[in-house]
C-alpha positions as CSV (number, residue, x, y, z in Angstrom):
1,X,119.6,82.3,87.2
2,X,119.9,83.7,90.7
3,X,119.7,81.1,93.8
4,X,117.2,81.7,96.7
5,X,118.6,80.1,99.7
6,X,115.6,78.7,101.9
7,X,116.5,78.4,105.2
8,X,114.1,77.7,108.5
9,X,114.1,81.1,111.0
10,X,111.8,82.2,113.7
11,X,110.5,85.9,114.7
12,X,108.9,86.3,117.8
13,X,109.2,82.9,118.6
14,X,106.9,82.1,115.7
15,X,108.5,79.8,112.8
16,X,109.0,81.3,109.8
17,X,110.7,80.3,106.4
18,X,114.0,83.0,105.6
19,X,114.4,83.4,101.6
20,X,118.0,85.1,101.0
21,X,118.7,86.1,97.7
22,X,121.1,89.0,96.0
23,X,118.8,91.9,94.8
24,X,116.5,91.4,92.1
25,X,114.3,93.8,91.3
26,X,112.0,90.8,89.5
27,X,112.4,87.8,92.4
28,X,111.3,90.5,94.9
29,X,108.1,91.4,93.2
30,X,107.4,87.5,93.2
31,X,108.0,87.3,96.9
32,X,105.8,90.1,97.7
33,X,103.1,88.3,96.1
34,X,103.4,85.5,98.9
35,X,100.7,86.0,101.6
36,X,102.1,87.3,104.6
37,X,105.9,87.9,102.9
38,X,107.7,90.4,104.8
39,X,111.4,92.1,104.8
40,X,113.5,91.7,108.0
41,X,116.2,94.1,108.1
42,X,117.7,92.4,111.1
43,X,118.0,89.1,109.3
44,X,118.8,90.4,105.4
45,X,116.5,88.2,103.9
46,X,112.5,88.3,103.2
47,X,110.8,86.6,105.7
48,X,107.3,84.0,104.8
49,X,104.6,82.4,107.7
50,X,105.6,78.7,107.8
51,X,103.2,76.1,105.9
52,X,103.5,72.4,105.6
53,X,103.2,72.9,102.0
54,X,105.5,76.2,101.7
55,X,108.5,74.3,100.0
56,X,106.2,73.2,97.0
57,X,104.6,76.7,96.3
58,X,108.3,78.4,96.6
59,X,109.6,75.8,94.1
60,X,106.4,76.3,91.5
61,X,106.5,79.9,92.0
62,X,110.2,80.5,91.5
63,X,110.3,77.7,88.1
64,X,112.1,78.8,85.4
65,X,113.3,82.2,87.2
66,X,115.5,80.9,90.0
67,X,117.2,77.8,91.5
68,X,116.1,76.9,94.7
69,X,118.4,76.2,97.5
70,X,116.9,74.2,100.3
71,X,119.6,72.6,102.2
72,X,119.3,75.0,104.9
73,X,115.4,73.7,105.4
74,X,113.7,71.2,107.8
75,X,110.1,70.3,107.5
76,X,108.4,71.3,111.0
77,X,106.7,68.6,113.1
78,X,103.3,70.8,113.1
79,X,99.2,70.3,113.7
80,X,97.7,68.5,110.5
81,X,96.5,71.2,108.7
82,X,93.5,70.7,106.9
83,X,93.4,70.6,103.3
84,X,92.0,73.8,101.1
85,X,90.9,71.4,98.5
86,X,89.6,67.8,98.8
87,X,91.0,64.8,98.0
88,X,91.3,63.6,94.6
89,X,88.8,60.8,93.5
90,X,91.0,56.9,93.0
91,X,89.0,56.4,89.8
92,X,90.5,60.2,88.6
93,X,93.4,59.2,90.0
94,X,93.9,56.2,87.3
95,X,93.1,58.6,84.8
96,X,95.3,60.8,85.3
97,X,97.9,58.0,85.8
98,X,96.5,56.7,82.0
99,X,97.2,61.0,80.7
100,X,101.1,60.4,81.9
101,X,101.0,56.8,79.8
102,X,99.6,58.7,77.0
103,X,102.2,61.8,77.4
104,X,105.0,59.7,78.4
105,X,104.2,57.9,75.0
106,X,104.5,60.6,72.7
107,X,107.9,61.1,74.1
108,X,107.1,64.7,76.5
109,X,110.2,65.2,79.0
110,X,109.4,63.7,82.2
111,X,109.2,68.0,83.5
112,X,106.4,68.3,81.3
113,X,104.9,65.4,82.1
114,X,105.3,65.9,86.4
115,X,104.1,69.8,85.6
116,X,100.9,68.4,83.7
117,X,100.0,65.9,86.0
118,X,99.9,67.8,88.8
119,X,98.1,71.1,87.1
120,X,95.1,68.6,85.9
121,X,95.1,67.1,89.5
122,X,94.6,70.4,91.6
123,X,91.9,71.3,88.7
124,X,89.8,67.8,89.3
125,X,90.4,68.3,92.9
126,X,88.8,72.0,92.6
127,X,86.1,70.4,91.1
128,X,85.6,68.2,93.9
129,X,86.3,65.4,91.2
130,X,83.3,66.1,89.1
131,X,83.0,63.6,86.6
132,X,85.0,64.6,83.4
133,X,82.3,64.2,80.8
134,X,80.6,67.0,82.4
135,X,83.0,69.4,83.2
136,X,82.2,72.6,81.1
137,X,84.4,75.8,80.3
138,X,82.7,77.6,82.9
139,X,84.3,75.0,85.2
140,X,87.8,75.9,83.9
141,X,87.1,79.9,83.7
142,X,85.6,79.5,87.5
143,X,89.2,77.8,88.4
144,X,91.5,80.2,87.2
145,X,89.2,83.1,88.5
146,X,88.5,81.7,91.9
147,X,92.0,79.7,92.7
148,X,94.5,80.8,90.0
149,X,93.6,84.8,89.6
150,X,92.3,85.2,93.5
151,X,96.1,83.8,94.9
152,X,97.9,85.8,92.4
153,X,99.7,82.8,91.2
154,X,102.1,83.7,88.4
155,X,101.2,83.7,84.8
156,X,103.6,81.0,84.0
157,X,102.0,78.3,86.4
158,X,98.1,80.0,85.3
159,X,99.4,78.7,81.3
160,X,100.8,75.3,82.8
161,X,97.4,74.4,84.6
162,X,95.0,75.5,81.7
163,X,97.5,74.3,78.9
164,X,97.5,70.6,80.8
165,X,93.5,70.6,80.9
166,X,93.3,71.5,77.5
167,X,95.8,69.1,76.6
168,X,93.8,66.1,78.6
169,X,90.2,67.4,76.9
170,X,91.8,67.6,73.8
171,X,93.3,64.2,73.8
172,X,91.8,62.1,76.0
173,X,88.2,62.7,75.5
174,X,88.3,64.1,72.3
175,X,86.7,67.1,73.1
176,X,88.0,71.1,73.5
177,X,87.8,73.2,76.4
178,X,87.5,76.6,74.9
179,X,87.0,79.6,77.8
180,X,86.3,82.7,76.7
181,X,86.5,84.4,80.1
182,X,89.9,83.8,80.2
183,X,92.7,85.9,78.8
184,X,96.3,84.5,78.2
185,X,98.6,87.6,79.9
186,X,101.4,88.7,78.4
187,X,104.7,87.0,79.1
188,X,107.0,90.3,80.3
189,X,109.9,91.0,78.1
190,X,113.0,91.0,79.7
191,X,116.5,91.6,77.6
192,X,119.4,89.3,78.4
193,X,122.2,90.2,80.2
194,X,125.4,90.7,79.1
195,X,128.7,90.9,79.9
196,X,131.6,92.9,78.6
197,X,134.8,90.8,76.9
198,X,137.2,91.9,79.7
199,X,134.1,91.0,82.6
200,X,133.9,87.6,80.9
201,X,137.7,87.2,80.5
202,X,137.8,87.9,84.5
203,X,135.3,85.6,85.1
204,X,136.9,82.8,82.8
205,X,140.8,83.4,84.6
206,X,139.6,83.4,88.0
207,X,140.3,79.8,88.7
208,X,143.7,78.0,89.0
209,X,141.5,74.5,89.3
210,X,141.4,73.3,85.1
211,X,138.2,71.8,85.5
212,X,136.5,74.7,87.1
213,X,138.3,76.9,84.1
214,X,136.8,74.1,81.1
215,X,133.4,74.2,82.1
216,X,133.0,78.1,82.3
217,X,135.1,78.9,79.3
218,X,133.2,76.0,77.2
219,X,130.0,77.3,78.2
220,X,130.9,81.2,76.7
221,X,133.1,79.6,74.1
222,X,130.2,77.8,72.4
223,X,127.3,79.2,73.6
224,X,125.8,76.7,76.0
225,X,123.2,75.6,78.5
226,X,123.5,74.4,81.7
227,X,122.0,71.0,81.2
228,X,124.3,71.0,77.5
229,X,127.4,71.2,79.2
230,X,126.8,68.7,81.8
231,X,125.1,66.1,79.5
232,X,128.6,66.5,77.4
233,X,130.5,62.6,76.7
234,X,134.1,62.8,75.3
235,X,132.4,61.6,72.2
236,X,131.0,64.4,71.5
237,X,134.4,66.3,70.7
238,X,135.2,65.9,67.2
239,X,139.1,67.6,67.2
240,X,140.2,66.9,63.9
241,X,136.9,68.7,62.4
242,X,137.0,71.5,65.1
243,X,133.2,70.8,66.0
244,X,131.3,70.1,69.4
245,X,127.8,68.0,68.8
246,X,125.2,69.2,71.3
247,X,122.8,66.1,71.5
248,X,119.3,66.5,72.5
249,X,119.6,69.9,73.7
250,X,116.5,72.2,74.3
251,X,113.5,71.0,72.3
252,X,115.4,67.1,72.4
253,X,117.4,68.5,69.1
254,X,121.1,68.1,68.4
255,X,123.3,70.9,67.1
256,X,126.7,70.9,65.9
257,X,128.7,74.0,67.0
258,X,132.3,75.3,66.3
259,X,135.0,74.9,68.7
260,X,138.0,76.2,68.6
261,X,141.8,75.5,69.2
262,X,142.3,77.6,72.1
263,X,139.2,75.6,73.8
264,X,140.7,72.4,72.4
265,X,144.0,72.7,73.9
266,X,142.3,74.1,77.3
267,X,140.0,70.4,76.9
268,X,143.3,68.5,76.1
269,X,145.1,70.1,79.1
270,X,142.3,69.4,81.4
271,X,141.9,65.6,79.8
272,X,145.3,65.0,80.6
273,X,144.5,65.8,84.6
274,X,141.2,64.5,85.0
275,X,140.7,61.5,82.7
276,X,136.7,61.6,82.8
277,X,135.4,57.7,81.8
278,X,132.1,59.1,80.4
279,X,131.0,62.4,80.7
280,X,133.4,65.1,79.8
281,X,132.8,66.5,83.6
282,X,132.5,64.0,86.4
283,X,131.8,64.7,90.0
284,X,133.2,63.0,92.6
285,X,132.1,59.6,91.7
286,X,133.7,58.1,88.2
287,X,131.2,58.1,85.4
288,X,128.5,60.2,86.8
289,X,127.9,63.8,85.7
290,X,128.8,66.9,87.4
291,X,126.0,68.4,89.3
292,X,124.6,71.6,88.9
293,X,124.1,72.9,92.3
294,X,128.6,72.3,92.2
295,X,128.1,74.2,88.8
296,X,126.6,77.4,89.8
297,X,129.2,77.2,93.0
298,X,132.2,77.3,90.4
299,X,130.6,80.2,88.9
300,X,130.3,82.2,92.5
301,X,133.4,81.6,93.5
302,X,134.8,82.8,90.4
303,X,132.7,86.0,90.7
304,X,133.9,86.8,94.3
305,X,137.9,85.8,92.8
306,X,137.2,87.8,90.2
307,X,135.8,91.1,92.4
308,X,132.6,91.1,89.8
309,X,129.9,92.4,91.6
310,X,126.8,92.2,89.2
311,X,124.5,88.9,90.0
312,X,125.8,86.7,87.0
313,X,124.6,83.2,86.3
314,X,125.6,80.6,84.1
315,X,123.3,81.8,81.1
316,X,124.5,84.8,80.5
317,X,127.7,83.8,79.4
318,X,126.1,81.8,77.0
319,X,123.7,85.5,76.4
320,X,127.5,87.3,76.2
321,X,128.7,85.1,73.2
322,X,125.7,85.3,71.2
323,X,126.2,89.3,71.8
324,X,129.5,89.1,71.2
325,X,129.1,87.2,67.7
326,X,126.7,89.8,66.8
327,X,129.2,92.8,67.6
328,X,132.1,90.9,65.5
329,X,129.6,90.7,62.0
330,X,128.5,87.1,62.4
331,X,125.1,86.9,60.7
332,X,122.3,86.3,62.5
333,X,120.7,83.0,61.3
334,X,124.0,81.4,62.4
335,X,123.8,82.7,65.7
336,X,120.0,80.9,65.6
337,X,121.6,78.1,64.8
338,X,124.5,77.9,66.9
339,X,122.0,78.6,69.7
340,X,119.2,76.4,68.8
341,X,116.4,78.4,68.8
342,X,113.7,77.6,66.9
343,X,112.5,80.7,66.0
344,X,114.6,84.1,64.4
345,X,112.8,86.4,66.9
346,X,113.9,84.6,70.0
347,X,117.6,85.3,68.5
348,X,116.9,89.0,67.4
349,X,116.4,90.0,71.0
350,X,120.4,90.5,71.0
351,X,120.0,93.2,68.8
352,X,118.6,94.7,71.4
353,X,121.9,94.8,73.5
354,X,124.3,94.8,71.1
355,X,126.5,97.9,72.2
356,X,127.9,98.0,68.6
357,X,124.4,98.6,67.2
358,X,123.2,100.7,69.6
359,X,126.7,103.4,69.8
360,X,126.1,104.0,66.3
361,X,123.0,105.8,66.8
362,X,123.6,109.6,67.6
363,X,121.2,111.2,70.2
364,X,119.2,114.1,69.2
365,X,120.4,116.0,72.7
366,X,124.0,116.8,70.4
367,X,122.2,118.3,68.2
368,X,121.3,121.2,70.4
């Protein structure tokens, strides 16, 4: 994912927040969604009012499609501003404190469980904490028409907030919110991004520091995530059976992946220099893991080493070797499984951007 550096600016002596970002057609149709989000030629970066609460919407808005960089941001000492919907009631408060219990229970990853917690809050706050027991589905239709729909949030957060009600209904009071006003939009469907062998080779060369080299060529040499490589122990390297176990990786499953000699001698060579004590790459402090901020900075300085110009992030070297396995014949329920995805279609999409697949089809323009 791309990184949107938030920094604080001011235009006419008037704070604003500056978002600075490398072109993306898709991040820059989210920030024109934000009220009063302008481009500022003179500054090279989009340009949003300031609001006590900005840094929350940017970071809820921006899930799952970009990492947020907020370093460069300071909280303004400003006039209380009051709030758009009241406070929540104590008593809903507790039970909503008994929800994460119940979720926290049943083992839900502690995003899911801040995410939920949060969407069912704003909800009972927008019903001005109406007692649960009555709360109806015209209730949940008139919240996503009236908040969710009429301040364009995304459809990503509109799911989270109405799939945590109905999680909470469901569950808590034994009861289902069903509203038939509301329509689930379509996700958009976006192909991955891949890179070509001698791009990733570039990419993987640019960087005389061993540990910078390991972590980039491990994550297009076996296919992972972000979070997999950096969760990595030295355990987890089994040489003498050539394998790599990926333990509680998306969807808290483990996966056992192939790992070859080349990558095992890069590992050994880099083992030799760095002697990690647990994870297989430490930051600066023995025993704890590298972080990922530092991880995506690896990967930009080996872009700008490496003169690639194109806006590559950390998953699409892991989109580049499942493309790459599908060019070379590998079949394509290993590729699910070397990937972990659940389901065969969220693996077929790479047929979609295979280049080997798609030069054997003949145009109907030579025909002329």
């Amino acid at each position: 994912m791309k990184t949107i550096f938030v920094k604080n600016g001011a235009v006419r002596k008037k704070p604003v927040i500056l978002l600075e970002f490398s072109f993306d057609f898709e991040l820059k149709e989210l920030v024109k969604t934000i009220e009063g989000a302008d481009w500022n030629p003179a500054l090279k970066a989009w340009t949003v009012p300031y609001a006590e609460l900005i840094l929350p919407e940017l970071l809820r808005l921006f899930k799952g499609k970009a990492w947020i960089d907020y370093s460069g941001f300071n909280k303004l000492k400003m006039e209380p501003i009051p709030q758009e919907l009241p406070a929540i009631d104590p008593k809903l408060e507790m039970e909503i404190g008994h929800f994460v219990d119940w979720m926290r229970n049943r083992r839900y990853s502690e995003s899911t469980i801040k995410n939920y917690s949060g969407g069912l809050s704003l909800f009972f706050r927008f019903t001005a904490s109406k007692n649960p027991a009555e709360i109806t589905n015209e209730d949940l239709e008139s919240f996503h028409k009236d908040y969710i729909i009429s301040r364009k949030y995304s459809t990503s957060f509109q799911s989270l907030v109405i799939n945590a009600v109905k999680l909470y209904f469901s569950n808590r009071l034994k009861r289902k919110l069903e509203p038939i006003e509301i329509e689930r939009p379509k996700q958009p469907r976006l192909l991955p991004h891949v890179l070509s062998k001698e791009d990733v080779k570039a990419i993987l060369d640019a960087h005389q520091n061993i540990k910078h080299r390991a972590m980039l060529s491990l994550i297009y040499a076996c296919g992972l995530r972000r979070s997999e490589l950096l969760n990595l122990t030295t355990d987890h390297i089994d040489s003498k059976r050539g394998m790599l176990r990926v333990a509680q990786g998306k969807g808290k499953k483990d996966r056992m992946v192939p790992i070859s000699e080349k990558m095992l001698e890069l590992l050994r060579e880099y083992y030799k220099y760095e002697k990690p004590k647990i994870y297989l790459f430490e930051g600066q402090t023995p025993g704890e893991k590298y972080s990922e901020g530092s991880l995506q900075k690896v990967l930009k300085s080996a872009l700008q080493k490496a003169k690639i110009k194109k806006p590559v992030t950390l998953h699409w070297l892991r989109h580049s070797y499942a493309t790459h396995l599908l060019e070379s014949g590998t079949d394509l329920r290993f590729i699910q499984e070397l990937l972990g995805h659940n389901s065969s279609k969220t693996t077929e999409i790479y047929t979609h951007v295979s280049q080997k697949s798609l030069q054997k089809i003949r145009s109907p323009f030579d025909d002329l």
